[in-house]
N, CA, C and O atoms as a GROMACS GRO file, in nm:
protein
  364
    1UNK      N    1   3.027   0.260  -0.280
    1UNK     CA    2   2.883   0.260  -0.290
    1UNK      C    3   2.842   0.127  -0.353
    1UNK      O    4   2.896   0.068  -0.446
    2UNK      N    5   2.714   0.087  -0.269
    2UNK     CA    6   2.709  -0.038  -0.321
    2UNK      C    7   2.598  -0.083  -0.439
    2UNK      O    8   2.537   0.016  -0.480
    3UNK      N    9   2.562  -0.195  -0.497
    3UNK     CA   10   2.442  -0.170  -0.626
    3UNK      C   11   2.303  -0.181  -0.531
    3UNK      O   12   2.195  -0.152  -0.583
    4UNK      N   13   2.311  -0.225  -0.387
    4UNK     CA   14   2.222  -0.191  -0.351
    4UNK      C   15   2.207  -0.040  -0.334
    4UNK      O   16   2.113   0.012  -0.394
    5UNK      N   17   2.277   0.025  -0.270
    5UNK     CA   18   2.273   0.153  -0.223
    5UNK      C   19   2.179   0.227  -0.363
    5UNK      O   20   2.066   0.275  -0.369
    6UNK      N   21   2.310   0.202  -0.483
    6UNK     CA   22   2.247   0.275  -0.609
    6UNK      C   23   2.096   0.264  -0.654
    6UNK      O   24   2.022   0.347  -0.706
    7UNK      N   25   2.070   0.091  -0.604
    7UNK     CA   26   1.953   0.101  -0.647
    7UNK      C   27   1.810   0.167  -0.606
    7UNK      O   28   1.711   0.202  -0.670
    8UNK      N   29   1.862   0.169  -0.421
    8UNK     CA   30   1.764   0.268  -0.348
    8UNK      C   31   1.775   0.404  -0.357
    8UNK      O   32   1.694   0.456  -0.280
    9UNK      N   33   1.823   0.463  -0.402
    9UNK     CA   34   1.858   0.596  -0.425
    9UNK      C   35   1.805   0.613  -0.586
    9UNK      O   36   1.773   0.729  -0.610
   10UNK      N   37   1.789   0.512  -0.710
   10UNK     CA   38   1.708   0.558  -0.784
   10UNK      C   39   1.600   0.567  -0.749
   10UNK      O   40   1.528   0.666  -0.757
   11UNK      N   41   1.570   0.446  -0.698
   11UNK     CA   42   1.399   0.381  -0.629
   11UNK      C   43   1.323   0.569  -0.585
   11UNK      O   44   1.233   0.640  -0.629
   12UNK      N   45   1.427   0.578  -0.478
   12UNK     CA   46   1.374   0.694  -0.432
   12UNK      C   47   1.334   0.829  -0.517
   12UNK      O   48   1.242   0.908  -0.498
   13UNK      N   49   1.443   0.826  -0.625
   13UNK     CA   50   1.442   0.936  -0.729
   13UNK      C   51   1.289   0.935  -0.828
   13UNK      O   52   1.214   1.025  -0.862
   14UNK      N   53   1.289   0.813  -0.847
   14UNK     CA   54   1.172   0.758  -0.928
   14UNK      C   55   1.018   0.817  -0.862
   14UNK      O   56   0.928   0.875  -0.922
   15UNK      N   57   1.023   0.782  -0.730
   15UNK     CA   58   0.917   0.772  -0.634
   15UNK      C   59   0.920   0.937  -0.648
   15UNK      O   60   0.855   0.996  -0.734
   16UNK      N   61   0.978   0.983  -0.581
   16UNK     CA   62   0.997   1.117  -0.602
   16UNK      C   63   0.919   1.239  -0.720
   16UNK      O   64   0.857   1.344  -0.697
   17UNK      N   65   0.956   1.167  -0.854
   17UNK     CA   66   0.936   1.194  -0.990
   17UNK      C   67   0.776   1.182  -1.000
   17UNK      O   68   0.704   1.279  -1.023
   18UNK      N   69   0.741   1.084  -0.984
   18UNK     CA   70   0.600   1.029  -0.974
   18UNK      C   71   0.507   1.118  -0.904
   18UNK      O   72   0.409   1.171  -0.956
   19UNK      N   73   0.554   1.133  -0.756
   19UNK     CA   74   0.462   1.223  -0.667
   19UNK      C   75   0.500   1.378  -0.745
   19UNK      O   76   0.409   1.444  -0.695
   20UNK      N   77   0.563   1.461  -0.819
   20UNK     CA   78   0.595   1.589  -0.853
   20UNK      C   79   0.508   1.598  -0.979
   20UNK      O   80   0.447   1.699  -1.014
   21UNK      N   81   0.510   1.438  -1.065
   21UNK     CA   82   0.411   1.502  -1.200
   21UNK      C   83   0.288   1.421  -1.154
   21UNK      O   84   0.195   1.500  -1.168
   22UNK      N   85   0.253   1.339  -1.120
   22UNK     CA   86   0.122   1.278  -1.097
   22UNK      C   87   0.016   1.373  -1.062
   22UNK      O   88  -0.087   1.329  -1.114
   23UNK      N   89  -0.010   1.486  -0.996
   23UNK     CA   90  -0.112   1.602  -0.978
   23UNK      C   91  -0.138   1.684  -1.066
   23UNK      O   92  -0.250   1.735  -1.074
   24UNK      N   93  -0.022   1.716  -1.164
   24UNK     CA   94  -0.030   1.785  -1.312
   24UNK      C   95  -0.038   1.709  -1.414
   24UNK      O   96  -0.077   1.751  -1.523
   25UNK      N   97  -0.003   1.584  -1.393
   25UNK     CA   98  -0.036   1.528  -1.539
   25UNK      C   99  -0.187   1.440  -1.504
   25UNK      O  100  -0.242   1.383  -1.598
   26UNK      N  101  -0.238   1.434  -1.388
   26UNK     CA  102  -0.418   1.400  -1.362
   26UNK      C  103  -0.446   1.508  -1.379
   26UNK      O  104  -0.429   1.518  -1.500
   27UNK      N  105  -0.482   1.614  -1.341
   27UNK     CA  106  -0.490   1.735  -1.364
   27UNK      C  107  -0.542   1.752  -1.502
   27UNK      O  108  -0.661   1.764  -1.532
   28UNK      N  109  -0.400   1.752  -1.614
   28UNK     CA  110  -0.428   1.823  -1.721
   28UNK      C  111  -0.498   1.687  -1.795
   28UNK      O  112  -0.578   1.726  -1.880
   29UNK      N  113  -0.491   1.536  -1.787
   29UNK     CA  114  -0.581   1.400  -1.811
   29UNK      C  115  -0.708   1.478  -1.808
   29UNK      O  116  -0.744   1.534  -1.911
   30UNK      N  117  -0.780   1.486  -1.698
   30UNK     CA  118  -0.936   1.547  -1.665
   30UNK      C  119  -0.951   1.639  -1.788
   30UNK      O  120  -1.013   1.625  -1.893
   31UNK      N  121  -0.873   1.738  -1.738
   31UNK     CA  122  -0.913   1.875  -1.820
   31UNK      C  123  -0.971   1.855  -2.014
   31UNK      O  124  -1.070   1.893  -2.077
   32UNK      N  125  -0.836   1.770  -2.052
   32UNK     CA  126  -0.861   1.708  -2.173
   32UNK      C  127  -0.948   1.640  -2.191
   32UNK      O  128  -1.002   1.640  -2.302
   33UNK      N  129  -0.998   1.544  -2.072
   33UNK     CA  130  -1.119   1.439  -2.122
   33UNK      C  131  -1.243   1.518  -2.109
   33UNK      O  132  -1.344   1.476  -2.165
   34UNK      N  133  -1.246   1.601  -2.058
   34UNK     CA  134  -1.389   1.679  -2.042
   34UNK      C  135  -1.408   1.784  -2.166
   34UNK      O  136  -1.510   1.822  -2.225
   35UNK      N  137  -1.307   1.808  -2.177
   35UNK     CA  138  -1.283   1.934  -2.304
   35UNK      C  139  -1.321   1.819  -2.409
   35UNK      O  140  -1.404   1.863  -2.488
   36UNK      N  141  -1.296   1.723  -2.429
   36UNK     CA  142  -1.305   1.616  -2.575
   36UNK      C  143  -1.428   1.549  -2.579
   36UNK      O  144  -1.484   1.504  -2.679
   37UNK      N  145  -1.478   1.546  -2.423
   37UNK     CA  146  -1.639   1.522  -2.422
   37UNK      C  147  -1.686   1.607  -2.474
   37UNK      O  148  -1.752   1.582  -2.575
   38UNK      N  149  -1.673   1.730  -2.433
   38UNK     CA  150  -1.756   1.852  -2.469
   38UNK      C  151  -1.752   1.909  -2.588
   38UNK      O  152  -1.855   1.970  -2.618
   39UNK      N  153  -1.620   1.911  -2.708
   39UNK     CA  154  -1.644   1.882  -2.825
   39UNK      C  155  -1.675   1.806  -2.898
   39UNK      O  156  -1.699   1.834  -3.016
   40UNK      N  157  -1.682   1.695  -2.852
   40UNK     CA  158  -1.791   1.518  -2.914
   40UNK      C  159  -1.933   1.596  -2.989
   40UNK      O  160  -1.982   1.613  -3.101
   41UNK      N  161  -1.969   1.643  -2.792
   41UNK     CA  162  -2.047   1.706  -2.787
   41UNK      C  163  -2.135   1.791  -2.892
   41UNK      O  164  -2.234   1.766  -2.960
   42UNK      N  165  -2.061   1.890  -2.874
   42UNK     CA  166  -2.116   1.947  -2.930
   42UNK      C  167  -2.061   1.982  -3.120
   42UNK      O  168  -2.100   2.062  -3.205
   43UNK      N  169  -1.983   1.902  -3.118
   43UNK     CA  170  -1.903   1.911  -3.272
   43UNK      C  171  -1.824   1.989  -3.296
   43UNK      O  172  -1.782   2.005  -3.410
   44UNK      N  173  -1.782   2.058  -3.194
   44UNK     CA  174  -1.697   2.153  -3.224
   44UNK      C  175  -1.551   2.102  -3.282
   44UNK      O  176  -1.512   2.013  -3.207
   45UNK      N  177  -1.500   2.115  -3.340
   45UNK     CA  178  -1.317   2.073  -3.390
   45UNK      C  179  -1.243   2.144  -3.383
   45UNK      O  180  -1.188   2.172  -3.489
   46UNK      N  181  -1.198   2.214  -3.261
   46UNK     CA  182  -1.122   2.339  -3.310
   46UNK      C  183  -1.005   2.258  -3.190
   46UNK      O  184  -1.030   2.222  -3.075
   47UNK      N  185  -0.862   2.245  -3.272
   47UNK     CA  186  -0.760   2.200  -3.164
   47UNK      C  187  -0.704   2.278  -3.074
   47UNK      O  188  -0.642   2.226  -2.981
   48UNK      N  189  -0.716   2.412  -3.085
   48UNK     CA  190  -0.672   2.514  -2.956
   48UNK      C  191  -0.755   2.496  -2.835
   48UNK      O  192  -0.700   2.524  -2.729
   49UNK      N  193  -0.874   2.455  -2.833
   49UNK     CA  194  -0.952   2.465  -2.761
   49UNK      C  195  -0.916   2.406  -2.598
   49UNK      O  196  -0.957   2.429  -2.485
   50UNK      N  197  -0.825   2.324  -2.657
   50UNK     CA  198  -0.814   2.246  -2.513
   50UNK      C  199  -0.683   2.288  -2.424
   50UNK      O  200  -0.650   2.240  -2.316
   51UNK      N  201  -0.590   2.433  -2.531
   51UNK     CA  202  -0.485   2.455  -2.473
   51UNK      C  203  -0.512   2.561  -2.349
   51UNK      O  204  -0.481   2.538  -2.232
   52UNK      N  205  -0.573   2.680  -2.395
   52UNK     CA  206  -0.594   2.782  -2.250
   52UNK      C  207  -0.659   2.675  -2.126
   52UNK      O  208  -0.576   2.656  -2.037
   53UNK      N  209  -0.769   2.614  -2.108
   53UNK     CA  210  -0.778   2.528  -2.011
   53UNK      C  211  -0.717   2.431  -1.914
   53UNK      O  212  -0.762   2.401  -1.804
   54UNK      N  213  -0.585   2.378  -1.985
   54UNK     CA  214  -0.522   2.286  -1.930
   54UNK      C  215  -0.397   2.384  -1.890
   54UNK      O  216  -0.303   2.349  -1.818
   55UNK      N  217  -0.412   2.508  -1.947
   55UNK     CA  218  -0.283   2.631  -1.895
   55UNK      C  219  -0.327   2.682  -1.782
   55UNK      O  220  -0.247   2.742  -1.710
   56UNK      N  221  -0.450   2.670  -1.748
   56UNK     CA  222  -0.497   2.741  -1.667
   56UNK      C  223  -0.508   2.640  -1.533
   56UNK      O  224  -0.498   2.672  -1.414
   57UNK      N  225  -0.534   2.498  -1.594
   57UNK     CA  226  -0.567   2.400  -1.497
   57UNK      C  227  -0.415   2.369  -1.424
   57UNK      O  228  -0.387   2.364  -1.305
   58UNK      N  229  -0.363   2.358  -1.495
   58UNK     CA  230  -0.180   2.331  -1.481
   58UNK      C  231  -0.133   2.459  -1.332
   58UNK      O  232  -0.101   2.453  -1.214
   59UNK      N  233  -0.160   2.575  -1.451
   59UNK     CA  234  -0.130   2.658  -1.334
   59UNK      C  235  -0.201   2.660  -1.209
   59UNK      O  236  -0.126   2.685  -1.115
   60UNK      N  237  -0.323   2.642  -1.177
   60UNK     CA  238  -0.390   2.659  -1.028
   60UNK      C  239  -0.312   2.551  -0.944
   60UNK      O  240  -0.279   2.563  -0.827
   61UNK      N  241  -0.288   2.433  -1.033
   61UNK     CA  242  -0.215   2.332  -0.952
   61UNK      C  243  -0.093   2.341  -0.911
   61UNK      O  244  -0.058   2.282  -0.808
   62UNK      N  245  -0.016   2.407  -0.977
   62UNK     CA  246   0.125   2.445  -0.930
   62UNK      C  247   0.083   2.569  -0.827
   62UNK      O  248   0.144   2.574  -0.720
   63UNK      N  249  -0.010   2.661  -0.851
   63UNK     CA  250  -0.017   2.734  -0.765
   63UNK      C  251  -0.054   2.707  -0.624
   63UNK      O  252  -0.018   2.792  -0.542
   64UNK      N  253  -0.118   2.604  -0.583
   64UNK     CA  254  -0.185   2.536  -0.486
   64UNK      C  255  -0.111   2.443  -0.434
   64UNK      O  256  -0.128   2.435  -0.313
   65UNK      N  257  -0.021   2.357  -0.483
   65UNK     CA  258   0.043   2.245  -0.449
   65UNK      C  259   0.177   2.298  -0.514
   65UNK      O  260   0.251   2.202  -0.533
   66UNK      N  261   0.217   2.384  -0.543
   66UNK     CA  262   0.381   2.424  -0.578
   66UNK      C  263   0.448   2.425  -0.421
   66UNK      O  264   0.545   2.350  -0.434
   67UNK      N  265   0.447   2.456  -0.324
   67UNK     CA  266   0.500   2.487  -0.227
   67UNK      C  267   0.531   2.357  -0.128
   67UNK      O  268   0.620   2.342  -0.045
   68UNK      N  269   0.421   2.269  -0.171
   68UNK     CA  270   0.450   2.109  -0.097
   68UNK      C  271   0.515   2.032  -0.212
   68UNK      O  272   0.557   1.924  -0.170
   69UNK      N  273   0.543   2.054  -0.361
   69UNK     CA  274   0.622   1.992  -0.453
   69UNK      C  275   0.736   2.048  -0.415
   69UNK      O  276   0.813   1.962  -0.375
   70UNK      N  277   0.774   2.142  -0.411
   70UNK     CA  278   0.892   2.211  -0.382
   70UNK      C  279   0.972   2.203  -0.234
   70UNK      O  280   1.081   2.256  -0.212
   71UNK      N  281   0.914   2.146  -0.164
   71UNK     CA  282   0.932   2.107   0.016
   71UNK      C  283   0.995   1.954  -0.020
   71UNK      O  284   1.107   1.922   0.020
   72UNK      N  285   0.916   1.869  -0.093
   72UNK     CA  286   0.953   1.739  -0.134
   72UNK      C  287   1.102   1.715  -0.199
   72UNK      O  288   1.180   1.621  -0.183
   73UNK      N  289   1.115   1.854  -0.292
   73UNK     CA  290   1.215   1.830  -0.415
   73UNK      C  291   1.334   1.856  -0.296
   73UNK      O  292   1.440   1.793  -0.286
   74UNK      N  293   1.283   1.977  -0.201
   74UNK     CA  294   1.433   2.016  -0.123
   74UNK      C  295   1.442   1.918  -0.055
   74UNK      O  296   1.551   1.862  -0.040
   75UNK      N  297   1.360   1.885  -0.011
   75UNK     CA  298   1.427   1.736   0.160
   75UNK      C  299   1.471   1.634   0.064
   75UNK      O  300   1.568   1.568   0.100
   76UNK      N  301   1.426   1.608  -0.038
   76UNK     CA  302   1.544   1.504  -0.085
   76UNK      C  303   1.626   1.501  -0.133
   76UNK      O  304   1.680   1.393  -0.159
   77UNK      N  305   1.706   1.680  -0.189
   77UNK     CA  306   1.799   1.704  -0.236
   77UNK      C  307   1.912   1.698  -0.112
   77UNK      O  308   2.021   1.640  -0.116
   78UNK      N  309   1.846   1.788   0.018
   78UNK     CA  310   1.913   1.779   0.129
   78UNK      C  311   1.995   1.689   0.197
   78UNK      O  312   2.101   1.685   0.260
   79UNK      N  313   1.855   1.579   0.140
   79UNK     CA  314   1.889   1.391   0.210
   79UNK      C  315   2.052   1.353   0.135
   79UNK      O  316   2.147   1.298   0.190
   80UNK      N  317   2.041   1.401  -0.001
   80UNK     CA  318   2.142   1.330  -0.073
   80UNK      C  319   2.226   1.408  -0.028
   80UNK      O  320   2.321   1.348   0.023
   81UNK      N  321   2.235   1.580  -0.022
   81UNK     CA  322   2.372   1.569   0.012
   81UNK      C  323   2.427   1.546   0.183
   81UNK      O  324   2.536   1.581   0.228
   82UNK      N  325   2.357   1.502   0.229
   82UNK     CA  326   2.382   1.498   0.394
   82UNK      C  327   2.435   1.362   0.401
   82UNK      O  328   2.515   1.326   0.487
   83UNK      N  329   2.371   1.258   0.273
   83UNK     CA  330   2.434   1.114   0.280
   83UNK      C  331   2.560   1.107   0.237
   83UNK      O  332   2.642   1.038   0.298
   84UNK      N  333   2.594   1.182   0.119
   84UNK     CA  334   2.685   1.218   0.068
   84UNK      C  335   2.818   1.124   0.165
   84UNK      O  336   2.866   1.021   0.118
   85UNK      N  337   2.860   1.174   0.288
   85UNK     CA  338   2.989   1.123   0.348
   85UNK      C  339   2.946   1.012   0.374
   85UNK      O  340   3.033   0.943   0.321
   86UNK      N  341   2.841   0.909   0.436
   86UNK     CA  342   2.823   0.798   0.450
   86UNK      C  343   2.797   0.704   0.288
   86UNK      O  344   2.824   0.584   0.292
   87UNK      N  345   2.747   0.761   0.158
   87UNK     CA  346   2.835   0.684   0.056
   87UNK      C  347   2.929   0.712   0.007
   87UNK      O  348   2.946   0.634  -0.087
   88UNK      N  349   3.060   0.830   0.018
   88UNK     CA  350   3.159   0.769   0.032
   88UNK      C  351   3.260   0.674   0.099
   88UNK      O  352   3.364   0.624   0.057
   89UNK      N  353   3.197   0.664   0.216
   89UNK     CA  354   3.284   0.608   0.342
   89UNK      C  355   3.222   0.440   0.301
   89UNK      O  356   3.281   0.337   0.334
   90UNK      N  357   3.095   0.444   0.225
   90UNK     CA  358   3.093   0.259   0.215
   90UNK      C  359   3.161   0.220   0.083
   90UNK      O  360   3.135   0.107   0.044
   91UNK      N  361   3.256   0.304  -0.002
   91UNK     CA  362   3.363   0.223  -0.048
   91UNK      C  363   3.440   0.133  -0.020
   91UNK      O  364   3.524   0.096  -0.103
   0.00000   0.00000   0.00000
């Protein structure tokens, strides 16, 4: 295996990583900035406040987009092991 090979195969891992949290971690970004407006707002200080919301926001998103994160995670687990004999064979 070569340091190119290795390096496209993190590349890909990375890319990968990115598209799986990028919808939950914008997601729960929003949720927090609106929740921190809205206690500016209104003065409220209470630090729980922003946890049921972003549990809730978190979850609709996995619920909604879990099934195309999870389609992503398998075809590229698949990819690796199907490459599997072609990087051993470029030893």
């Amino acid at each position: 295996m070569t340091d190119t090979t290795v390096l496209n195969l993190a590349t890909q891992a990375l890319v990968l990583i990115a598209e799986l949290a990028g919808p939950v971690l914008v997601v729960s970004l929003v949720v927090g900035l609106v929740i921190s407006l809205f206690q500016a707002v209104t003065s409220i200080q209470e630090f729980t406040l922003t946890f049921l919301p972003k549990v809730v926001a978190i979850g609709l998103v996995l619920l909604l987009m879990g099934h195309w994160m999870l389609g992503l995670a398998v075809a590229y687990t698949e990819h690796l092991y199907n490459a599997i004999p072609q990087l051993l064979a470029g030893q």
